[in-house]
N, C-alpha and C positions, 0 to 999 in steps of 0.2 A: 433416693430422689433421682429422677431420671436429668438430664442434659437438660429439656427440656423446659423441668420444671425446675433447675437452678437458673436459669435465666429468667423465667419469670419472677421468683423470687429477688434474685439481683435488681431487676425492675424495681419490682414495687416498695423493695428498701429506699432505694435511690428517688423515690415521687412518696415519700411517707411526709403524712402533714409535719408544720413546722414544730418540735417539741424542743429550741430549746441546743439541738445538736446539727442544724443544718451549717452553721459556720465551721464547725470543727470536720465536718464531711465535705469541704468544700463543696457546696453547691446554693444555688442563687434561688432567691425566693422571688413569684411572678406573682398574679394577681390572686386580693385574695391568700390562703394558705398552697397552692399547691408549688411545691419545689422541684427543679427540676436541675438535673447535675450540670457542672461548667465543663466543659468542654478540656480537655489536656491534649500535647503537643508530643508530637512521635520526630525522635531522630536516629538515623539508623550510623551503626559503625561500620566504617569500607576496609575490604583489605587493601596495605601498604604493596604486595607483593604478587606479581603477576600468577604465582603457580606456586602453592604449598599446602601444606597440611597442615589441620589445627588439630593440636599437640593440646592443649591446651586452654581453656579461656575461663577467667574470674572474671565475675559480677559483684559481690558480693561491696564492695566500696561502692560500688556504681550505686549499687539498690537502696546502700542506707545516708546517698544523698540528700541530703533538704530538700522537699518537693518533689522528691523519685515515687512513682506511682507502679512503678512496672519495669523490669527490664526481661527480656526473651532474648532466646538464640536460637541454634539452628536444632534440638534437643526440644523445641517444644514446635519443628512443623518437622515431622517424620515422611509426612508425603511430598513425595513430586507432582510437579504439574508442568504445563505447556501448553503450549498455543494447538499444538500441532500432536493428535495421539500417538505417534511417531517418533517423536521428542521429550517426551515426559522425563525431562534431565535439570530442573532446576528444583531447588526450595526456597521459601521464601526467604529463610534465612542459612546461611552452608554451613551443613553438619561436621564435615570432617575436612572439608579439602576448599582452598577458592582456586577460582580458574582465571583470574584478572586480576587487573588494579581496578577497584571497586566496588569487586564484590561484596554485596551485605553481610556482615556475619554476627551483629547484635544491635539490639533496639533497646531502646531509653524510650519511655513514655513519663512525662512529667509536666507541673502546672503550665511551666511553659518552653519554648523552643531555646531560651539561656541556658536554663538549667539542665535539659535535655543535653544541651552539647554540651555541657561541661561534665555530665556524669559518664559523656563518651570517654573522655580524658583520664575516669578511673576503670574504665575493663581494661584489663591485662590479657593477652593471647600470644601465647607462645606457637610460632609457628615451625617448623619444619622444610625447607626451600626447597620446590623441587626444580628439575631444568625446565627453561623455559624455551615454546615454541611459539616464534615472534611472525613466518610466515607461512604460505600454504609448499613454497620449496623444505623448508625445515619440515613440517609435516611428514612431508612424505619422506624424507631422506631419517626420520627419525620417528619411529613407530612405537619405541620406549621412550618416557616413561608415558601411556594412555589417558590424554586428558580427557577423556572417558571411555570406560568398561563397554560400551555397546559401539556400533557403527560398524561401516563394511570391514575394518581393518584399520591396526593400528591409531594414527590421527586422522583416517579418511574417514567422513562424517555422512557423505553420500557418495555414491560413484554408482554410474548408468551411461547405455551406450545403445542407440538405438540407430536405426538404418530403415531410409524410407527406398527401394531400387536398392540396382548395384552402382553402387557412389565411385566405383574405382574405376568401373568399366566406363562411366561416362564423362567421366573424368580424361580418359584417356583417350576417347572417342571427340575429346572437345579440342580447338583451334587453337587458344590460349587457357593455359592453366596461372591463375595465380594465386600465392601465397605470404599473408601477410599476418603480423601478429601486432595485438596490440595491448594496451593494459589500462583500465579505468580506475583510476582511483575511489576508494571508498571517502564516502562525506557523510551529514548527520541531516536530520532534519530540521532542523534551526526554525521552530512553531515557536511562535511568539510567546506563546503560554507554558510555565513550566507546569509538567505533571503535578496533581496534587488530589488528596484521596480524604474523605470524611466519613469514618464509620461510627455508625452509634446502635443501639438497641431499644427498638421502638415498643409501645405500651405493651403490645402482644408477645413480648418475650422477643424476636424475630431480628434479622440480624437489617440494618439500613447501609449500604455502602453508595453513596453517591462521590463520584469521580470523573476524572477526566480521561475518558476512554472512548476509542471508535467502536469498540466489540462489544455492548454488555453483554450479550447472550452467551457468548465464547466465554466473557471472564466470568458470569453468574454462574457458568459449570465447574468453572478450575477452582472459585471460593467452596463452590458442594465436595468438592473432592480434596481440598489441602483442610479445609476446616472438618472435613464428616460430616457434616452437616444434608439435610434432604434439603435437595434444592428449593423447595416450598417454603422452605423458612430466610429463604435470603431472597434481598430485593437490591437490584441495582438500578441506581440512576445514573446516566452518561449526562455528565452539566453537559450545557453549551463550552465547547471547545474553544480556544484562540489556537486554531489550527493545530493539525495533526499529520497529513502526510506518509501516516502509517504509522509513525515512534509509537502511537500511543492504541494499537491493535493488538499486543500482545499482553495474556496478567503479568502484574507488574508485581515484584516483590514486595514493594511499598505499599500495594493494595491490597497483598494475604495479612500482612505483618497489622498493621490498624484495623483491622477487622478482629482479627483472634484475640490485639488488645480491647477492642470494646468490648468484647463477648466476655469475657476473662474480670474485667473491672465495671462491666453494666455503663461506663459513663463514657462519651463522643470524644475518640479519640481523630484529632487530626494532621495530617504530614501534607508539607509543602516542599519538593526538591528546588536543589537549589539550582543554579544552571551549570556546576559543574557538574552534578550529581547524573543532572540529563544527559549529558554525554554517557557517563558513565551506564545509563540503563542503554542510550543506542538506540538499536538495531534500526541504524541506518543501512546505506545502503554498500551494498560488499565489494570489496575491490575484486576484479574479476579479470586475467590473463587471459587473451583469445589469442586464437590461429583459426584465419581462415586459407581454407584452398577451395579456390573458385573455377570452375571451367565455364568459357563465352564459348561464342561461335565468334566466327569473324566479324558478322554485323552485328554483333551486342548484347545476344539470348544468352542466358543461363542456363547451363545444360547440368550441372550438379552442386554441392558444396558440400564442406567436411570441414565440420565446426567442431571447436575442441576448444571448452573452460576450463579455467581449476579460480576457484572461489575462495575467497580468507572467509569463514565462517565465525570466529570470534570461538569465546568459550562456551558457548550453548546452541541449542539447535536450534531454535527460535520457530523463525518460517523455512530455515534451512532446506528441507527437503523441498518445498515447493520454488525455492529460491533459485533451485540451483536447475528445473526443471525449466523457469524462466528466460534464464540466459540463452535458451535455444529454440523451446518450441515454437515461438510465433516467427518466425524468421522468413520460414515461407509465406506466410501472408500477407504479405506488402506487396512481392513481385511473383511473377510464374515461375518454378523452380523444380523442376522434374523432377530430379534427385538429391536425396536431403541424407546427411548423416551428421550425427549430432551426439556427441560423448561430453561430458561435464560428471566435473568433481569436487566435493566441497570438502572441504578440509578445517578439524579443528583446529584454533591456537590460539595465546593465552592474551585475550583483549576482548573488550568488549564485544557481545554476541549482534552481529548483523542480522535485519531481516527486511522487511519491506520497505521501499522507499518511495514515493510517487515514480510510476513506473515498475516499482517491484522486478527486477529481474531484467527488463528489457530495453533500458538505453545503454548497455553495455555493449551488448551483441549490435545493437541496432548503431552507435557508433562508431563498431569495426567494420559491421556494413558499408554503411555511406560513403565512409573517406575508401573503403577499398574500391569500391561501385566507379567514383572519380577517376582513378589510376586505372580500373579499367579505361574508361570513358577515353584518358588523356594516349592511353596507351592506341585504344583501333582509333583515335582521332573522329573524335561523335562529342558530340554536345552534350553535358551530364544530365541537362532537363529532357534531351528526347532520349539520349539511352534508358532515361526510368520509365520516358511516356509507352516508350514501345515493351514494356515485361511487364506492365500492373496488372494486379492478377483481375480476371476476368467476375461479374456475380455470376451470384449463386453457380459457385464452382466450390471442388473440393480441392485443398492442397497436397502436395505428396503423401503429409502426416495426415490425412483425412480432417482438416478443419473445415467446415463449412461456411463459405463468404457467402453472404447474402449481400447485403448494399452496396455500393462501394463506388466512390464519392474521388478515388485518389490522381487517377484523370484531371477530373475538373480543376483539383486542388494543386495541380501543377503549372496546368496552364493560366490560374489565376495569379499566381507568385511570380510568373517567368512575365506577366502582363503589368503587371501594377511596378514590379523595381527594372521594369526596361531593361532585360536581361540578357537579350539576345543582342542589342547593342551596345553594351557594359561588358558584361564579363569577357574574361580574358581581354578587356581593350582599355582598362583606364590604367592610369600612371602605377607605377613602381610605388610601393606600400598602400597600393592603394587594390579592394579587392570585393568579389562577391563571392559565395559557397550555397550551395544547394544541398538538401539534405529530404528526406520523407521517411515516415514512418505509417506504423497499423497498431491499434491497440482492443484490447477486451472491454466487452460493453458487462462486465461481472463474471467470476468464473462460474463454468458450467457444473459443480458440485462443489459439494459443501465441506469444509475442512474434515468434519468427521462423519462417514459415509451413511449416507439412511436417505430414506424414500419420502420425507417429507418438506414441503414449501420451503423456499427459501427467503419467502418474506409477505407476511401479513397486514393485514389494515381490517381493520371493524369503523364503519362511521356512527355514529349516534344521532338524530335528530330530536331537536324540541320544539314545541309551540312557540317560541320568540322567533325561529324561524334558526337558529345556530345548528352548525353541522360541526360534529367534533371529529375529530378523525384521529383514530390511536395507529401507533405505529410504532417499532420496535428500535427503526431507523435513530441515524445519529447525526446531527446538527456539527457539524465542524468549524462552522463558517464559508461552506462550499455551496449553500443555497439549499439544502435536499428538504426543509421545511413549507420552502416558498413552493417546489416542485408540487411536491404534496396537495397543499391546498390547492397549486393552479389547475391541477388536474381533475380533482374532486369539481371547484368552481367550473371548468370547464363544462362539465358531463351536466353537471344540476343547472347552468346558464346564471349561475349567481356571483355577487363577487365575491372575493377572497376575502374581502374583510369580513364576513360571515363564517368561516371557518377557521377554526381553533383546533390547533395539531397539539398533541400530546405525543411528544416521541422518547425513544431512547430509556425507555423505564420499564424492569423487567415483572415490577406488581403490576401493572395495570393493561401493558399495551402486548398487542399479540407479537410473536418473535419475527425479528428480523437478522438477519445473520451478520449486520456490520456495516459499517461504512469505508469501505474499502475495496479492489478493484474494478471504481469506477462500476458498482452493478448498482447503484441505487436507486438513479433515474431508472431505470432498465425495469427492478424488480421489484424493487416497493412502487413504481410507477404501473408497473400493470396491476399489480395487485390492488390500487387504488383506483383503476378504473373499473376494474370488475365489481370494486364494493361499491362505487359511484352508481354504477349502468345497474344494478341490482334493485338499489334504491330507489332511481328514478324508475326504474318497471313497475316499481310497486306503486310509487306516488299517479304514474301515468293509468294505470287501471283505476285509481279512483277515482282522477280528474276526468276521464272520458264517460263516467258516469254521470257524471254534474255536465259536461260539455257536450255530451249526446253524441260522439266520435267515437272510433276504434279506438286503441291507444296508441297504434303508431303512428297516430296523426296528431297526437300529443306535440308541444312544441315547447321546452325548457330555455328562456334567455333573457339577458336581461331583470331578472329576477322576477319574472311571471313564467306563466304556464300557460299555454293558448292553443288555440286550433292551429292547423297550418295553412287550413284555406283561409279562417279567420283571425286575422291577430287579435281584432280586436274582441272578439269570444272568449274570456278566460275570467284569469286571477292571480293575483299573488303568489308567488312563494310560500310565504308565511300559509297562508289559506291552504295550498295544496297540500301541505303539510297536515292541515287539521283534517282535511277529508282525508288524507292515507292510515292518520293515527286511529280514526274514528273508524275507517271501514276493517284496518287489517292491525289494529294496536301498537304499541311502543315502535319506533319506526331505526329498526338498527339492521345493518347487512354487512356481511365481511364478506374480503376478498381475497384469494391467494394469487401465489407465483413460482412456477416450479419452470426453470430451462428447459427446451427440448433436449433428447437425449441426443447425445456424443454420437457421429456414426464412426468411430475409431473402435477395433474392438481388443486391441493389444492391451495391455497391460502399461497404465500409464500414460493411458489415452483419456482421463477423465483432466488430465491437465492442457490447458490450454483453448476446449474448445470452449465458446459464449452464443450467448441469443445472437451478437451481433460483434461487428469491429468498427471503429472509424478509423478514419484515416486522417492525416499531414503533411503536408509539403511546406517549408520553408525558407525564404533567401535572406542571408545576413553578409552587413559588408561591415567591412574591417576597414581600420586603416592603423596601417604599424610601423611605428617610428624604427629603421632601420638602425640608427644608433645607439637605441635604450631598449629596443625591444618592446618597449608601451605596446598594448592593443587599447584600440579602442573603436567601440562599437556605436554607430551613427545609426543605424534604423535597421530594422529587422520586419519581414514582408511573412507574413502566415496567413494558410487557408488552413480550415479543419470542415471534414465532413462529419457534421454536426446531427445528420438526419433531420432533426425538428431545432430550432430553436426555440425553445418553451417559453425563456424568460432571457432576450436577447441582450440584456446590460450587466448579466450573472454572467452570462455565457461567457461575453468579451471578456468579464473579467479573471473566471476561470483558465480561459487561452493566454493571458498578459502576465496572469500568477504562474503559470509552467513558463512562459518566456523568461518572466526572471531568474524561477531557480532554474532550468536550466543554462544559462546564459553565467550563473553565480559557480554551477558545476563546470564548467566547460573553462570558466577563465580563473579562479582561484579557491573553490573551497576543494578544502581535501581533510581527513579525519585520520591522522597519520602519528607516529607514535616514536618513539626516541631513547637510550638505554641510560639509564642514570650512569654515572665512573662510580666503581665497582665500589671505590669508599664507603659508597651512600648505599650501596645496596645492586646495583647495576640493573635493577626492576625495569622490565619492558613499562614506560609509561606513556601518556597524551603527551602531543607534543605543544599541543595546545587547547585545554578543557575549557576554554571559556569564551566569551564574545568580543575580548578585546583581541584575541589573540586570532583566530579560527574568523577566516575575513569571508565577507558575503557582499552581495550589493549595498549602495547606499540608493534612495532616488537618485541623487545625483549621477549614479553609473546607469540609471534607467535607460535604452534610448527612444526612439521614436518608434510605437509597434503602431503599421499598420495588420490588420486583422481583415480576416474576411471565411463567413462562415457559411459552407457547401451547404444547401439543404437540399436534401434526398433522402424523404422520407425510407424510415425500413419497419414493412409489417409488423418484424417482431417489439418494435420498440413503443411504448405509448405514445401516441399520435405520431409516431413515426423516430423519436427521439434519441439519439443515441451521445454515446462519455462524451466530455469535455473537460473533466478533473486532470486527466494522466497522458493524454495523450500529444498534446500539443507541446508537451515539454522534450520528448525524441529527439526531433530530430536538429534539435536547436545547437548539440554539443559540438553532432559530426558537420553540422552547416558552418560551423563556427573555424572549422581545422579548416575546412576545404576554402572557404575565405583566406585565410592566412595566405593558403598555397599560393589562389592565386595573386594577392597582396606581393609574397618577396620569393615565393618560389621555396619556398619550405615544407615539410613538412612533421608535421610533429603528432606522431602516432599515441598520445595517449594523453588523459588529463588527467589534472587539469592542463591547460594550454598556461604557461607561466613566462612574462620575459625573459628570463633566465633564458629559458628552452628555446626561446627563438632567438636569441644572441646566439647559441652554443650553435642550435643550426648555421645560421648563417653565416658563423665563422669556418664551420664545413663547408657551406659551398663557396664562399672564399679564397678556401684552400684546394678546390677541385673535386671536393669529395661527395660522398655523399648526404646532400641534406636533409638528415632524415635526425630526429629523438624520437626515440622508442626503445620498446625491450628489443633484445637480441635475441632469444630462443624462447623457445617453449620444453619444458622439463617433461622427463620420459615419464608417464602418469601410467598406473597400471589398470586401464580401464577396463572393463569385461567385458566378453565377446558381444555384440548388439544383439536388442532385439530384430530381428527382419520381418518386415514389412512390404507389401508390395501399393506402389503408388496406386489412388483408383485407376487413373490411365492405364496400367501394365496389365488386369484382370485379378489386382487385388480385392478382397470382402470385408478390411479394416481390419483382420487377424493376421495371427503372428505365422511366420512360416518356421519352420527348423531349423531351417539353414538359406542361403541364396539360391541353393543348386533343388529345390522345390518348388522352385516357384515355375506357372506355365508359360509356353511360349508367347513371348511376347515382339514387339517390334522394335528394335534398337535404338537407343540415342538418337535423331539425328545429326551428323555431324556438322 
């Protein structure tokens, strides 16, 4: 009997009329004879120990607990999987080795979520300790024992070094060089919703996984490949989300593990994590060590920089490789920056695996920007708002790295911020703890290719019509609570002149709706938005050739609004909606069109150059004032002023509120959340663990820490985006960290190079500059990283073609720095 047909069997054991044995089968009888099985509870067991081997592990007492249905380990999922084809380094559950405190390494399925944990309490796992790497300095300084077999070296997990020009020469060529380092602390994504996964086995044999994910598409391939299974047989639904902010884009252990048991036992198994458990999956966002060297001119140009990360990567790759790509490429895109060089390293160690955060990659770098940008600023004596006015980078321009700006809004968004919080008569001039900081950032409107590389759409839409006059519109897309349902239909509504209450989205479901590649770096609006207007304009083409048959007009004088269909010369010449629909269906039958969306190509042509470029960017400017109790250190934040170049406003009360949800977490990263870990005394085990796994501990805003946001959103439209619309999910949350340092400064004359911002750190300062010295927290160096020679690049300016050169000394002549 093939796989195949024991699952259908399993089936239809499990729905066999009542005879007598459905009570002893556990399962509930519904209308009528037809029985359908109860549902049982999944609880997974974590490892105690940051880094060991299992040596060891009984089940066997677990299995013959009371109401035990199932128990699995890491011996019944043989394959790896991962977000990233690059990283195929996890199992659902670990076969031989854990790399954290938390890692899964056996499951209890059972009637219910009591009993489940309590047959935790009988597996036995004998482990094996091995030494534990707690950061990315350990890493590197200790390349034995390899918390995994693959990666550039040792515990190096990525390491790449790329070079846009010669970064030294115009470094040297430049008026002021400086050099600053800084350190952002890793945090969690603190979604209201804990993860949670329901798998069952629907009438057709086939496997059902509805969960709480940004990615089905991504996770419906990692289920085909850890289960065997052909992807045709497995169906995921993404529920509606209570937010996500990435935790919940990568496959999750918890969602291989209930699916293999419903497949395995025929009957809906389900797991709910708990909220420490969440921590423990992560992949928030990574603590990441910078150094920048920056060359000005005397009036304020950027004439080079030479960026250099090293990333705590956690125990798995996650989004790691694209991760660590983040922390550098977009760096150029905010301001004019001729010459660029950019080395970054991620490194494994034994804790929770980091990966995408809102922002993904780029309020790290864009934080050691900002406060460095100031210190310029304070250093040639220039204003921080017109030192950014005079380097934003120019449209439709290419940056050193070859990224293509098209719109670009971040102008305007300066001098909106520096207009509304009266900036120019405030800062530097109000009382002692008392302060403003300025900050701006640029973000991706979706990345320009696909996690795993192919030539097809990055996101589809089919609409269906019917005679009541409803437009359904399928889409692959994920509902997080960030509005991308509302987009959807307003756009379809737009294009057809109808309202939105007529349209019914089916999103997030991988039986039914055409693929979308995820809800995640901010490409939704961007790409499931075009691809719905292409299937909208499709639509209406077709409905308008029948309407101009009945109307006696061309069809581009066809007119869709309102929920009629009319001449343009004559309004009053038409019909209905609903009607135009009958003549489309009657002239040209069943009335369905789909649409796609594929990014223009990258003009980069180096290797490595598929990361970072997008359809689009927007941009952020914004001013936060502080006021900080010099003798407790308290901060506290009074009002915060943001502009975001939003392209289109589509639906202007989603928007604000997307721009207000980045002000808070960022504003929660900047002054106190941090994901930070602690060594038990050696009695107990000395286990790298949380230093805080839960919500009473791991502090974030309250309303009460809300302050006052005014908002105000750019619009300049950009071609590439539908009706012109471009992110508002990710970007507004940048610049909010480093606006937040530079307030302090100018508050008590401190500075405090890395966050969180905590009072501690600002007592410690100021007892430095009390004492004469200098008022600075932050790290002290940067650790010798054994980066590899760059690739070389030549800027477009210099007579580059977006390929790689050999070396510097091939590239043609060109015209120097100016100094």
């Amino acid at each position: 009997m093939s796989a195949q047909e024991k699952r259908f069997d399993v089936v239809g054991k499990n729905r066999r009329r009542v005879d007598g044995r459905a009570k002893a089968t556990g399962q509930t009888q519904f209308a009528d004879d037809l029985v359908l099985p109860r549902m049982l509870h999944c609880k997974m067991l974590r490892s105690p120990h940051p880094h060991a081997v299992i040596e060891e592990i009984l089940t066997a007492k677990a299995a013959k607990h009371p109401g035990v249905h199932l128990v699995l380990t890491g011996k019944d999922f043989p394959v790896p999987f991962g977000i990233m084809p690059v990283s195929l380094d996890e199992h659902a559950l670990a076969p031989e080795r854990v790399r954290y405190v938390g890692d899964p390494i056996a499951a209890v399925v059972a009637k219910d979520e009591q009993t489940a944990a309590e047959a935790l309490e009988l597996i036995e796992v004998k482990f094996r300790v091995l030494p534990t790497i707690s950061s990315p300095q350990e890493a590197l300084q200790n390349p034995e024992p390899r918390i995994h077999d693959y990666g550039e070296q040792g515990n190096i997990h990525r390491n790449q070094s790329y070079e846009f020009g010669d970064v030294e020469e115009a470094l040297a060529a430049s008026d002021h060089v400086f050099e600053d380092t800084f350190f952002f602390e890793g945090n969690t994504h603190l979604a209201m919703e804990q993860q949670a996964s329901l798998a069952a086995v629907e009438g057709d044999g086939k496997l059902l996984l509805t969960t709480s994910t940004q990615n089905p598409h991504y996770l419906h391939r990692q289920l085909s490949r850890v289960l065997q299974m052909p992807a045709a047989h497995i169906r995921v639904i993404a529920a509606p989300n209570g937010g996500g902010f990435g935790g919940k884009c990568d496959p999750a252990n918890h969602e291989m593990v209930v699916a293999k048991a419903a497949l395995v036992l025929g009957r809906p198994v389900k797991i709910c994590l708990t909220r420490e458990e969440v921590f423990y999956q992560h992949r928030g966002r990574h603590p990441v060590l910078m150094k920048f060297r920056t060359g000005v001119t005397k009036d304020g140009k950027l004439t080079a920089m030479h960026l250099q990360t090293l990333l705590d990567g956690g125990g798995y790759g996650s989004h790691g490789p694209a991760s660590t790509f983040y922390t550098g490429v977009l760096t150029p895109v905010t301001y004019e920056l001729p010459r660029f060089k950019f080395e970054a390293c991620r490194t494994f160690t034994n804790k929770p695996p980091c990966g995408p955060k809102r922002g993904h990659g780029t309020p790290q770098p864009r934080f050691g920007q900002e406060v460095q940008l100031d210190k310029i600023a304070e250093k040639l004596k220039l204003d921080p708002a017109e030192l950014r006015l005079n380097m934003v980078t120019k449209r439709d321009s290419l940056t050193a790295s070859w990224l293509r700006i098209g719109s670009t809004g971040l102008a305007e968004c300066i001098r909106q911020v520096v207009a509304r919080s009266d900036w120019k008569s405030r800062y530097d001039k109000l009382p002692f703890g008392r302060g403003l900081g300025l900050a701006c950032s640029a973000y991706m409107c979706g990345a320009g290719v696909s996690i795993y590389w192919n030539k097809m759409p990055h996101s589809a839409v089919q609409l269906l019509l019917d005679r009541s006059g409803q437009v359904t519109v399928f889409c692959g897309a994920t509902e997080l609570g960030q509005g991308s349902d509302d987009v959807l239909a307003t756009i379809v509504a737009e294009v057809l002149g109808i309202d939105t209450g007529l349209v019914r989205c089916v999103t997030g479901d991988t039986g039914i709706t055409p693929i979308d590649l995820g809800s995640y770096s901010s490409r939704v609006t961007i790409m499931m938005g075009n691809a719905a207007l292409q299937a909208a304009e499709r639509v209406r083409e077709t409905m308008a050739e029948a309407a101009s048959e009945s109307l006696g007009i061309p069809p581009d004088r066809v007119v869709f609004s309102q929920g009629r269909v009319f001449a343009a010369e004559d309004p009053g010449k038409g019909m209905s909606f609903v009607e135009a629909i009958a003549l489309a269906e009657a002239k040209s039958g069943t009335l369905s069109t789909v649409g796609s969306y594929s990014p223009p190509k990258a003009p980069g042509k180096y290797k490595g150059a598929g990361v970072g470029p997008s359809p689009a960017y927007s941009f952020s400017a914004c001013v936060v004032e502080t006021e900080v109790d010099p003798r407790t250190g308290w901060i506290t934040v009074p009002k915060i002023w943001i502009a975001h170049d939003i392209g289109r406003a589509l639906n202007p009360v989603l928007a604000r509120g997307q721009v207000i949800g980045g002000i808070y977490m960022g504003l929660g990263e900047a002054l106190m959340e941090e994901q930070v870990f602690r060594r038990l005394p050696p009695k107990l085990s000395g286990a790298l663990v949380h230093r805080m796994p839960s919500m009473l501990e791991y502090k974030s805003l309250t309303s009460l820490d809300m302050p006052e946001v005014d908002v105000a959103l750019i619009e300049d439209p950009d071609p590439n985006c539908p009706f012109g619309a471009k992110e508002v999910g990710q970007g507004p949350l940048l610049p909010v960290m480093p606006a937040v340092a530079n307030a302090i400064y100018d508050a008590v004359g401190v500075r405090i190079d890395e966050v969180p911002i905590t009072p501690d750190k600002v007592l410690r300062a100021l007892e430095l500059k009390n004492a004469g010295k200098n008022p600075r927290i932050g790290p002290e160096q940067f650790p010798s990283v054994p980066y590899p020679k760059p690739i070389f690049v030549l800027p477009p300016g210099e007579g580059g073609d977006g390929g790689e050169l050999k070396s510097p000394e091939d590239k043609p002549e060109r015209k120097k720095v100016a100094a």
